[in-house]
C-alpha positions in Angstrom: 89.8 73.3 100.0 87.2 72.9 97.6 87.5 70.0 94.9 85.1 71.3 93.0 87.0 73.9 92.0 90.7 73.4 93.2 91.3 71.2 89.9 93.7 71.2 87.2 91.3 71.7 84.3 89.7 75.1 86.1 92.8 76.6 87.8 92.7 80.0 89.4 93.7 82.7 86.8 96.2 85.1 87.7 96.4 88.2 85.6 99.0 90.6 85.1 101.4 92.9 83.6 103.9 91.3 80.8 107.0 93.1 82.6 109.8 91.8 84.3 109.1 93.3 87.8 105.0 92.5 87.3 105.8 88.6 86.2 107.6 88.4 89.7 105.3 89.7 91.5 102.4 87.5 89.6 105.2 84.6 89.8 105.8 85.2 93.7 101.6 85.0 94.4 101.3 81.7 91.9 104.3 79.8 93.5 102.9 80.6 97.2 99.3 79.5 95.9 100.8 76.0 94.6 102.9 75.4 97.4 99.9 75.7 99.5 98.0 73.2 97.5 96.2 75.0 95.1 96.4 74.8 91.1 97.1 77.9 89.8 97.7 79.6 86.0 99.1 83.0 84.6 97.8 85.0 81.8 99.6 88.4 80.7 97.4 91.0 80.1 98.9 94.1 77.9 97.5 97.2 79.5 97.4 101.2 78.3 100.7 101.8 80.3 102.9 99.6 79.0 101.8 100.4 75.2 103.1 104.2 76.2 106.3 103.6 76.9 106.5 102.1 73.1 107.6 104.3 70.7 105.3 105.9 68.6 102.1 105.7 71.3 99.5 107.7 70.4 97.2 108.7 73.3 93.2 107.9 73.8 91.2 110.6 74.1 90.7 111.6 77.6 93.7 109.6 78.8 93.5 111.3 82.5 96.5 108.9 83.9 94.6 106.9 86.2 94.7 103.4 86.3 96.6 103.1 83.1 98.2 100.0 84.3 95.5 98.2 85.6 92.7 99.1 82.9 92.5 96.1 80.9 93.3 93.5 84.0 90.3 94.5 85.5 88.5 94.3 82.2 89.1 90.7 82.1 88.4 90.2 86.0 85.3 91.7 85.9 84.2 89.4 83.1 85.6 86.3 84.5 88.3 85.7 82.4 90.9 85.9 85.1 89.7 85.2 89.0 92.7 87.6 90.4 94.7 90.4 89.6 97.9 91.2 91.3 99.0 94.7 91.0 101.9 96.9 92.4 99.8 98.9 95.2 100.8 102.2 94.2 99.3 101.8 90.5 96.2 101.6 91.9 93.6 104.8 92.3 92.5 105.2 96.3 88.9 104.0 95.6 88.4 101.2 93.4 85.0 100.3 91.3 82.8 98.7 93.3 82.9 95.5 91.4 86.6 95.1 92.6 88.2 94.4 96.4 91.5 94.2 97.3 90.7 90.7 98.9 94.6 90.3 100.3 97.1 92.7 100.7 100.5 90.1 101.4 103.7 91.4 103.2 105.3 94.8 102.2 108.6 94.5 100.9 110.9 97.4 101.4 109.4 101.0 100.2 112.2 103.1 100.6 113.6 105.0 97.1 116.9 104.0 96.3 119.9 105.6 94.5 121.4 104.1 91.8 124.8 105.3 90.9 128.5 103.6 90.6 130.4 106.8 90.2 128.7 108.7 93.0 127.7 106.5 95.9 124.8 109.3 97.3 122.9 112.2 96.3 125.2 114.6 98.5 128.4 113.4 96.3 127.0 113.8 92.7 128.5 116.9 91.1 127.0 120.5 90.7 124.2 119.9 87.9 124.4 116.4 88.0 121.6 114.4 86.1 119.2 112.3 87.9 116.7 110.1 85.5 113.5 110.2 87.2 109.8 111.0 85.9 108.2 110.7 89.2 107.0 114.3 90.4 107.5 113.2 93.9 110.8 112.5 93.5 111.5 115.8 91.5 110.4 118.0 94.3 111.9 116.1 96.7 115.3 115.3 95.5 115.0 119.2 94.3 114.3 120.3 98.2 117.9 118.6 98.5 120.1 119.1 96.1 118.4 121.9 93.9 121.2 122.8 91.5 120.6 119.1 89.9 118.8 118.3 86.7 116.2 115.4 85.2 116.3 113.6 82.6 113.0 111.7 81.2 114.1 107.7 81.9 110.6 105.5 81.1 110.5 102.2 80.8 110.7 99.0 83.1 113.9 98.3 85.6 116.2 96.7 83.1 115.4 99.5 80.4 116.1 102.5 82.9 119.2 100.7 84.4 120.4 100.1 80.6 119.9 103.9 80.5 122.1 104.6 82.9 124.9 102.2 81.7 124.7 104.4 78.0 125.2 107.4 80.1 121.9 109.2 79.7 122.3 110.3 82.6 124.3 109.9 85.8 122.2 108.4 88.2 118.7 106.9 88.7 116.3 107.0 91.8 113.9 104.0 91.9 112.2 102.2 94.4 114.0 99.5 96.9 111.3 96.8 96.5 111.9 96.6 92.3 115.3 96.1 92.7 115.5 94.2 95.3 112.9 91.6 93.9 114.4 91.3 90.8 118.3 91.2 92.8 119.3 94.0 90.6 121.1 95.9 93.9 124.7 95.5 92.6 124.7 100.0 92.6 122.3 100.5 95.5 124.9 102.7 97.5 122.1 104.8 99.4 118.5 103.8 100.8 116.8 107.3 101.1 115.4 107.6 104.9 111.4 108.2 104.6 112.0 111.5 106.1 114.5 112.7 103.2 112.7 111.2 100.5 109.2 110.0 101.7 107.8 107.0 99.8 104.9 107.0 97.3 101.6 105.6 99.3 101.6 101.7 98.7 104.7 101.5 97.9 106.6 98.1 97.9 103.1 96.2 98.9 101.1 94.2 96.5 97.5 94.0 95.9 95.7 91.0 95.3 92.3 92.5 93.7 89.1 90.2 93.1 85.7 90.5 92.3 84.0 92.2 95.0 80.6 90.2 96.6 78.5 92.9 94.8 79.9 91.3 91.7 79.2 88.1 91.5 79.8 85.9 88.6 80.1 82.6 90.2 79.1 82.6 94.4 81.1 79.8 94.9 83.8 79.7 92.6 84.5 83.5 94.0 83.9 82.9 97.7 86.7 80.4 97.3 88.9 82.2 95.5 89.0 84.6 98.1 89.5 82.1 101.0 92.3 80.9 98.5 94.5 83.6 98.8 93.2 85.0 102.6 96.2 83.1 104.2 98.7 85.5 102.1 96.6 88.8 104.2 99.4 90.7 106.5 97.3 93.0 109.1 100.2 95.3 109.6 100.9 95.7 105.8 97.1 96.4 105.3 97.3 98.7 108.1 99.6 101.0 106.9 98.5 100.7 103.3 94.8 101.9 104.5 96.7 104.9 106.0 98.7 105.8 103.9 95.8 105.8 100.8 93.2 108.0 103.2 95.8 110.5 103.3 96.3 110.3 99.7 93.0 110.8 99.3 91.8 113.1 101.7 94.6 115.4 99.8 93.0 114.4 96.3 96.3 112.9 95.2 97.4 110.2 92.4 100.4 109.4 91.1 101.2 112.9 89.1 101.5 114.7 92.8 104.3 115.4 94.8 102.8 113.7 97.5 104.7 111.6 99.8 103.4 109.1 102.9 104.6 105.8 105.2 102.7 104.4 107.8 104.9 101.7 109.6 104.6 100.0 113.0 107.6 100.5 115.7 108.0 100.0 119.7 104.0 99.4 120.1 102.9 102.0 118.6 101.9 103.3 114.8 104.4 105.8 113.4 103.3 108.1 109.8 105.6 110.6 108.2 104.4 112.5 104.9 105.6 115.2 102.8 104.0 117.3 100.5 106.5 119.5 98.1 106.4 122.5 95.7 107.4 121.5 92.2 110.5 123.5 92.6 111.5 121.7 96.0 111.8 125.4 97.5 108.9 124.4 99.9 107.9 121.4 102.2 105.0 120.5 104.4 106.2 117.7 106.4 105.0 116.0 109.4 105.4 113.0 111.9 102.7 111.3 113.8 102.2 108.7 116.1 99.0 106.5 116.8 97.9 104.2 119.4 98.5 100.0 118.4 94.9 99.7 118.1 94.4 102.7 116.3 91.8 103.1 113.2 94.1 103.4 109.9 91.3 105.3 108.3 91.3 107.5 111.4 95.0 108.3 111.2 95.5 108.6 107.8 92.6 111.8 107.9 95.0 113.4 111.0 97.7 113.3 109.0 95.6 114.9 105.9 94.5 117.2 108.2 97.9 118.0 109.9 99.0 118.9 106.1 96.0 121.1 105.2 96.8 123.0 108.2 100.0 124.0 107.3 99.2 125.2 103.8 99.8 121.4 101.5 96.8 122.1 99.6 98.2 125.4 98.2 101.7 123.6 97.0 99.6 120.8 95.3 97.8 123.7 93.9 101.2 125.1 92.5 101.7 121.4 91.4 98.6 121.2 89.4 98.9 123.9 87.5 
């Protein structure tokens, strides 16, 4: 550990999202960074995404979706004004900029989706029609592909706003994912943890990324070689593992966020274990498929089977349907 630059008057700069879930997260990397030693400051950073969920947003032109929640973070990375962003995994596009690296990718919390409902304690009891506040098209096609007489209703917002939602009765139940919830201990009307193979996860999600400047951008050698051996101790192979997995398939399938796209590597009895689902808008069809990989197994290697498993069996024509 470096004095040089492990010192209170040049801290390492954490930036991130103003939000309640994206200050824990940020919180949960700075506490872990002191505890080990190191001094350590944050610096909220308002990004594209959160100004559209304000009322009154007006768009930028050729606002394509990507990255809206990371565009101005890595702004002030890449010009030194922070040394490390810390993200929710999903938010982030399958390839980054070269001037970025996901330098540590720390323990995955839970990635399940969960359903949030007092009245109704799981999808199969809500009544005929019953409203489910999502906007995720992944969750769309797949809760429709269960329970197709239900409707949507448009909930945006952080956890507290949508769960606020709910209370006013805008609609009857809410399907979020585990690792929000459970971060911010907001579980009190968790009555159902969707298995992966009912409603299979978004890619990343529930892990972190811990982005730096990559060694092909280089604003200080030192100062950035140490701020990557800084946080290196926070890496978890098996989390990185199935992340790398999971975002090849992703990939390979030319997916983001706005497809129904679904995909969870995790590790079990020795060996590496994927499920992924790809679903019609409409939830009247499903590609879905399970595979298993060797322990020392190449995630890039599986994570292109599994694409390929889904081509085969028609995906890219129901992310066609989904794209138009």
């Amino acid at each position: 550990m470096s004095s040089e630059h492990n010192n209170p008057r040049n801290p390492i700069r954490i930036g991130s999202r103003g939000s309640q879930l994206a200050l824990w997260q940020a919180n949960h990397i700075l506490y872990a960074l002191r505890d080990a030693g190191y001094h350590v400051e944050l610096e909220i950073i308002r990004t594209t995404g959160d100004r559209m969920q304000q009322p009154g947003f007006v768009p930028p032109p050729n606002l394509d979706g990507k990255g809206i929640f990371i565009k101005e973070i890595e702004e002030a990375l890449e010009e030194g004004r922070i040394d490390l962003a810390v993200h929710s995994l999903k938010d982030l596009p399958t390839k980054l900029a070269p001037q970025f690296t996901l330098a540590a990718i720390p323990k995955r919390a839970d990635a399940r989706d969960v359903w949030v409902c007092e009245p109704y304690w799981a999808l199969h009891t809500l009544p005929t029609g019953g409203r489910i506040g999502t906007t995720s098209p992944r969750r769309r096609a797949q809760i429709l592909a269960l329970r197709p007489d239900v409707t949507f209703v448009e909930v945006r917002g952080n956890i507290d706003t949508r769960l606020r939602k709910l209370e006013q009765g805008q609609c009857d139940a809410l399907v979020l994912a585990a690792a929000g919830l459970d971060r911010l201990k907001r579980t009190e009307s968790v009555h159902q943890r969707f298995s992966p193979c009912e409603l299979c996860p978004a890619p990343g999600q529930g892990a972190l990324a811990l982005e730096t400047r990559s060694e092909s951008h280089v604003i200080d050698e030192a100062r950035d070689a140490y701020i990557r051996s800084a946080i290196a101790f926070l890496e978890h192979p098996y989390t990185r593992f199935a992340i790398d997995a999971e975002r090849t398939t992703l990939d390979a399938l030319g997916g983001g966020c706005s497809l129904p796209i679904g995909a969870h590597c995790f590790h079990e009895e020795g060996k590496w274990k994927m499920a992924a689902q790809v679903v019609s808008p409409d939830g009247e069809s499903m590609v879905q498929v399970e595979t298993e990989a060797a322990n020392d197994a190449d995630p890039t290697a599986l994570g292109l089977r599994v694409a390929d498993d889904l081509k085969s069996r028609g995906a890219l024509d129901l992310l066609a349907v989904a794209t138009v």
